[in-house]
C-alpha positions in Angstrom: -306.7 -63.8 183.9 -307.5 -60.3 182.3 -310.9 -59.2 182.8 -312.9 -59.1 179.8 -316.1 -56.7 178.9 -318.2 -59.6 180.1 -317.2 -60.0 183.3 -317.9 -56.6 183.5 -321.0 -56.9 182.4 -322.1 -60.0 184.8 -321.0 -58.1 188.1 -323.0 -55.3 187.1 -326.1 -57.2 186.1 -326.2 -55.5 182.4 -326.0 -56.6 178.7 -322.6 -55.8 176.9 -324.2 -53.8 174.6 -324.8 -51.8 178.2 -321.1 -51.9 178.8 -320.1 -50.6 175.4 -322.9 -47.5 175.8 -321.2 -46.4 179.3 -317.9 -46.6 177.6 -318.8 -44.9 173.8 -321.9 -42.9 175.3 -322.5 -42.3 178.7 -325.2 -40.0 178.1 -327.0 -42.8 176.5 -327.6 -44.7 179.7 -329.7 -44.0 182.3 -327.7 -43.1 186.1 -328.6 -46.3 187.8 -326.8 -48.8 185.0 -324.4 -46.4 184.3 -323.1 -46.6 188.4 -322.9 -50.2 188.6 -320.9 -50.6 185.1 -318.5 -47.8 186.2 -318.6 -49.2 189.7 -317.6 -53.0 187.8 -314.7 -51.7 185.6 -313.4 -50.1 188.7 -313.7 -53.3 190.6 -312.1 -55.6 188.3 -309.9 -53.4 187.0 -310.9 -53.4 183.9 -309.1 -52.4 180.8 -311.4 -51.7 177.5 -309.9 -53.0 173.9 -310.7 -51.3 170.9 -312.9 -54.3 169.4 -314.7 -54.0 173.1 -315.8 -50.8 172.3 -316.4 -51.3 169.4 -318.6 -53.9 169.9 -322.1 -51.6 170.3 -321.3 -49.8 166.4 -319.9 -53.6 165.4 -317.0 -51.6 164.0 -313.2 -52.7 164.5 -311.7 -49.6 163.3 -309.5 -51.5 161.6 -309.0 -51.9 158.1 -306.9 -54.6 155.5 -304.8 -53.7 153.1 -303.9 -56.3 149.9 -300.8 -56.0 148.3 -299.5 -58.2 145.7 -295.9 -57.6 146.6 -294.2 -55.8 149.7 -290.7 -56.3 148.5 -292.0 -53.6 145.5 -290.4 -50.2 146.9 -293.7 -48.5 145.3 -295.8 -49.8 148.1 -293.7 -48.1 150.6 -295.2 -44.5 149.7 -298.8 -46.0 149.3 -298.9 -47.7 152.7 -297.2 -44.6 154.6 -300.0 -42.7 152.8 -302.7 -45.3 154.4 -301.3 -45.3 157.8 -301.4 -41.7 158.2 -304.8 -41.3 157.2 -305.5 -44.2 159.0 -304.2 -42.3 162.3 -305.8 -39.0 161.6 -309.7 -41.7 161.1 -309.1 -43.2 164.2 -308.3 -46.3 162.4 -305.7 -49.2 162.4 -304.6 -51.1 159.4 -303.3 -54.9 158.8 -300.7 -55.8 156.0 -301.7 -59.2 154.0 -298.8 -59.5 150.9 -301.0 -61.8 148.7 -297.7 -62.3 146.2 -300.0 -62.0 143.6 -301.4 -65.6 144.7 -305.5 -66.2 144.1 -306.0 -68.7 146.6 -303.9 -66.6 149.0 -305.7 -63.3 148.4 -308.9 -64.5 148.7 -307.5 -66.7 152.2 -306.9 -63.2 153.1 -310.2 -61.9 152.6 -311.6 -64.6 154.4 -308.9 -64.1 157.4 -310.1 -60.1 157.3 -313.6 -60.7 157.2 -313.0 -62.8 160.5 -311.6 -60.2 162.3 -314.1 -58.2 161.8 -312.3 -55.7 159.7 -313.9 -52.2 159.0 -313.5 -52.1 155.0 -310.8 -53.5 152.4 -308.2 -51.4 150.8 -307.4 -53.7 147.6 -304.4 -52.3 145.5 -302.8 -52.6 142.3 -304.2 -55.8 141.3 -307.2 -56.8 139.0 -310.4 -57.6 140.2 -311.5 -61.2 138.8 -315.0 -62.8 139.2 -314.1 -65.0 142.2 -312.4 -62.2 144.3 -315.7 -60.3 143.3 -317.7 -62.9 144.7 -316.1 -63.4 147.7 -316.3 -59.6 148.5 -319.6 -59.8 147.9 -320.3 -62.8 149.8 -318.7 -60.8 153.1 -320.4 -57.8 152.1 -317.1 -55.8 152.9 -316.3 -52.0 151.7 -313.9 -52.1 149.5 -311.8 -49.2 147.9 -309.3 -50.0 144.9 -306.3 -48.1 145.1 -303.5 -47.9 142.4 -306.2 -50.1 140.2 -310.0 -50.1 139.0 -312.7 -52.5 137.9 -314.9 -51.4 134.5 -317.0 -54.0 135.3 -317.9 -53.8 138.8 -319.4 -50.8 140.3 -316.0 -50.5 143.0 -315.2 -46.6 143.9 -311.2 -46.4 143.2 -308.8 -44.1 143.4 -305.4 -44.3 140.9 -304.0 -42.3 137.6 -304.3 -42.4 133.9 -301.7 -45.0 133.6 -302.1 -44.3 130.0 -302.2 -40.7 129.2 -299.0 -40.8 131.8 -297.1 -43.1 129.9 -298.3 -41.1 126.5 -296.8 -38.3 128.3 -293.6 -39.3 128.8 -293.1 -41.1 125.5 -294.2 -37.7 123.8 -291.3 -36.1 126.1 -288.6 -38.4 124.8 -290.2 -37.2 121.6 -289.8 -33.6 121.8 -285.9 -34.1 123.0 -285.5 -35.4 119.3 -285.6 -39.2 120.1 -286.8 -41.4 117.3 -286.3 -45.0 117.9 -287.5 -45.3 121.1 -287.8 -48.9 122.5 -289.9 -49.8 126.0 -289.6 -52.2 128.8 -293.2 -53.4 129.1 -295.2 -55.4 131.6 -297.0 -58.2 130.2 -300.2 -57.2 128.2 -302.2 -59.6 130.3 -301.9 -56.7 133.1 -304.4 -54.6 132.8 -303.6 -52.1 135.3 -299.7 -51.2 134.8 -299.4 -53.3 131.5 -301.5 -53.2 128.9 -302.6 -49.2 129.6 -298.7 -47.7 129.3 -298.3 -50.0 126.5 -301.3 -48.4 124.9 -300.0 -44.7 126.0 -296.5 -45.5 124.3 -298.2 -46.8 120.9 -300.5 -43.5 120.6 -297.7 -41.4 121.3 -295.6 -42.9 118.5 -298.6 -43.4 116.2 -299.2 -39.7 116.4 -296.3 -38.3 116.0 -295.8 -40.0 112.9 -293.0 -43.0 114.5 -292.8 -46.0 113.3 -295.3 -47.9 116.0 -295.8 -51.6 115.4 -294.5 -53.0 118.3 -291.4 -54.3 117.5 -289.6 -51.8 119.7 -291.3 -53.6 123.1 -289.4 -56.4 125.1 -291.8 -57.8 127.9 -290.4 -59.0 131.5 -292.4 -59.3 134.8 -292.2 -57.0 137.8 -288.4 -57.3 138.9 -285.3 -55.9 138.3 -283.4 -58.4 137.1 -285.7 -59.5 134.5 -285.6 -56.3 133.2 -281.5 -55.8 132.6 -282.2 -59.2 130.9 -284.9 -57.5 128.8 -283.0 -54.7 127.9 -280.0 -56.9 126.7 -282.7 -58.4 124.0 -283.8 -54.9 123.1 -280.6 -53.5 121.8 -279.3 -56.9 120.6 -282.6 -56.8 118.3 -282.4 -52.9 118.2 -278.7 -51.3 118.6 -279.8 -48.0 117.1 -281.9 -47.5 119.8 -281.1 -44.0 121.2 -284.1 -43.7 124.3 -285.8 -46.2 126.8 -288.9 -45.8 128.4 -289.6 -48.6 131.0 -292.9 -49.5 132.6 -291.5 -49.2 136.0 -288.5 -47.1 138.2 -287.2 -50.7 139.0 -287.2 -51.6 135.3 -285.8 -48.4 134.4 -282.9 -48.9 136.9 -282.5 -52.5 135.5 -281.9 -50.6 131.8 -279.7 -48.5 133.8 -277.6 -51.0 134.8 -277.0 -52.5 132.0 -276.2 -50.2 129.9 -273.4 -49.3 132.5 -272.7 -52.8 132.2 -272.1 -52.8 128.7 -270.2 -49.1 128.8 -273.3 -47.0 126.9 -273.5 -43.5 128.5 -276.6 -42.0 129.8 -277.6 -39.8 128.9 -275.1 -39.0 126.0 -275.8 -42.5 123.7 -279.2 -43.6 125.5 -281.6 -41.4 127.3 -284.0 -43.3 129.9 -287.0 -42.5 131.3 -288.5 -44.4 134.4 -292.6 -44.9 136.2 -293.3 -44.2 139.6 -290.9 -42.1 141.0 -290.0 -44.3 144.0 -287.6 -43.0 146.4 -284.8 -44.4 144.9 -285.5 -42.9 141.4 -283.3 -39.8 142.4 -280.5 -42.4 144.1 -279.4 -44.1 140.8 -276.4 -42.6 138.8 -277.7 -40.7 136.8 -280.3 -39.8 138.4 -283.7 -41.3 137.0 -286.1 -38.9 135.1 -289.4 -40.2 135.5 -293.1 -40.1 135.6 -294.4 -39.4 138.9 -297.6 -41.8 140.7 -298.6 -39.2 143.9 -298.1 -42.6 145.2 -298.7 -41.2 149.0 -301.5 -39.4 147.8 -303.5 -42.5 146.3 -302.7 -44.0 149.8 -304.1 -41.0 151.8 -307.1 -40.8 149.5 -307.9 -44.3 149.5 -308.1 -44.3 153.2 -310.6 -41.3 152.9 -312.7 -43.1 150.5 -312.9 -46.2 152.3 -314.4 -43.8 155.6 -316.8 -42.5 153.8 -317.8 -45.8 151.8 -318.2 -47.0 155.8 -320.1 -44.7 156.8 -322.6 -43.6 154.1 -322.3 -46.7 151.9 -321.7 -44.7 148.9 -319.0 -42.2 147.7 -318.7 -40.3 144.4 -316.9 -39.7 142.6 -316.9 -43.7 141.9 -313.6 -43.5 140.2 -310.8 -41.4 140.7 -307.9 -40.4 138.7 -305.5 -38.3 140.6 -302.5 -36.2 138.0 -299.7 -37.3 137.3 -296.2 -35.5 136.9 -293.0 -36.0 134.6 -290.0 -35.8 136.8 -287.1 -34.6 135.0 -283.8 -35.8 136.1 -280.6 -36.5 134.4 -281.4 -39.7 132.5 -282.9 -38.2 129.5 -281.1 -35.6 126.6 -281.8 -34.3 123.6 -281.0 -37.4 120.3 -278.3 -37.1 119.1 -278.8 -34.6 115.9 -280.6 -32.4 117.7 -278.3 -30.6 120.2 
């Protein structure tokens, strides 16, 4: 059987906490303990683990990470974000996919807490009362990434979902684009939904566009939802000349099928996309797009949840990294206005 830091600990007549200190902090321990503990791990062969040295600090250097869907290509920038600040912290991360599930999310919590995780990277999902409580309860650092909480005091980091989707409404605009119709997330999501919803009406209210929402067909988070949405958009709305959809992977839904249906793009019907994933500049045409610095909030989510760990506080509380219209081939002037 593989020696463990007890063992060690027994042959050399010291506390484990002892153990730990030769291993983290030599200096720390005075010559006499320090010889038999060295003398022990040589004896027994004794491999340290990272929670066994760990165990003085009662750190892991590990930390979770909640996401409410890895089959969603967005995560795959956030995460490699994570794990490379991660690496460069000294830490390791674990996965949990929650599939937007409560009871599994906060099994999850409950599963991290028991390994004696470091801190809690929570993304792109709301923060309700009971997850609340349940952080609480484990007293676990928590940073929010790709989301925020108004009403609890949780340091995130994410964009101005918003003033991003404001933004590219207002560019579809400015190419001469007048009946512009969106693929929206349910309003019941208040991170991606109801916030780009919001950003699409104010950009339509102020530039004078008819705005009351009839232009808006509402699917959930895949792509096939979304080609199903955009066939009840332009059997409601024909004259429809520009898309913009919530998400890259609603926008490629709209892509195809328009394709399906034999409507150019950009020449009949301009789109414009949300996230820039990877595989927003892989679609025919390619996708023009507003841009997350998806490994960015990743990276800096990370950060925040170090410092959070080891100073119990961080500022600014919440973060709002820019975001950046990508522009592609998806999107042309309206018709009328070349």
């Amino acid at each position: 059987m593989k020696p463990t830091i007890r063992d060690v600990a027994k042959l050399a007549g010291v506390s484990i906490s002892t153990v730990s200190r030769v291993m983290n902090a030599p200096d720390s321990v005075v010559e006499s303990k320090r010889v038999k503990v060295l003398q022990a791990i040589e004896r027994l062969q004794y491999q340290p683990n990272a929670f066994a040295r760990g165990l003085i600090y009662k750190k892991s250097h590990t930390l979770g990470v909640l996401i409410p869907d890895i089959r969603n290509p967005y995560y795959a920038g956030v995460i490699r974000g994570m794990e490379d600040a991660a690496k460069s912290l000294g830490y390791s991360i674990i996965i949990c996919n929650t599939d937007r599930d409560k009871e599994r999310l906060i099994s999850y919590l409950e599963n991290c807490n028991e390994k004696q995780v470091d801190g809690i990277l929570f993304t792109s999902e709301t923060v309700y009362p009971d997850y609340y409580a349940e952080i609480r309860r484990f007293r676990l650092p928590v940073v929010l990434v790709s989301t925020h909480s108004l009403e609890y005091e949780l340091p995130s980091v994410k964009i101005n979902d918003e003033a991003a989707a404001y933004d590219a409404v207002s560019y579809l605009i400015g190419l001469g684009h007048r009946r512009i119709g969106m693929i929206s997330l349910p309003l019941s999501d208040p991170i991606a939904g109801l916030p780009r919803y919001q950003g699409y009406m104010r950009a339509l209210r102020e530039h004078g566009l008819p705005h009351e929402g009839g232009q808006v067909i509402y699917a959930e988070h895949w792509y096939d939802e979304a080609r199903s949405a955009a066939g009840r958009l332009f059997g409601q709305h024909p004259q429809t000349t520009a898309v913009f959809a919530a998400s890259d992977e609603f926008a490629m839904g709209v892509l195809s099928f328009l394709h399906e249906r034999g409507i150019r793009v950009p020449d009949e019907v301009s789109v414009v996309g949300f996230d820039n994933i990877r595989m927003s500049e892989m679609t025919i045409p390619q996708l023009t797009t507003m841009a997350q610095p998806v490994y960015e909030l990743g990276y800096k989510g990370v950060e925040k949840l170090h410092r959070l760990i080891e100073h119990g506080s961080v500022t600014p509380l919440r973060e709002y990294l820019p975001h950046s219209l990508i522009v592609r081939s998806s999107a042309a002037p309206g018709k009328g206005t070349q």
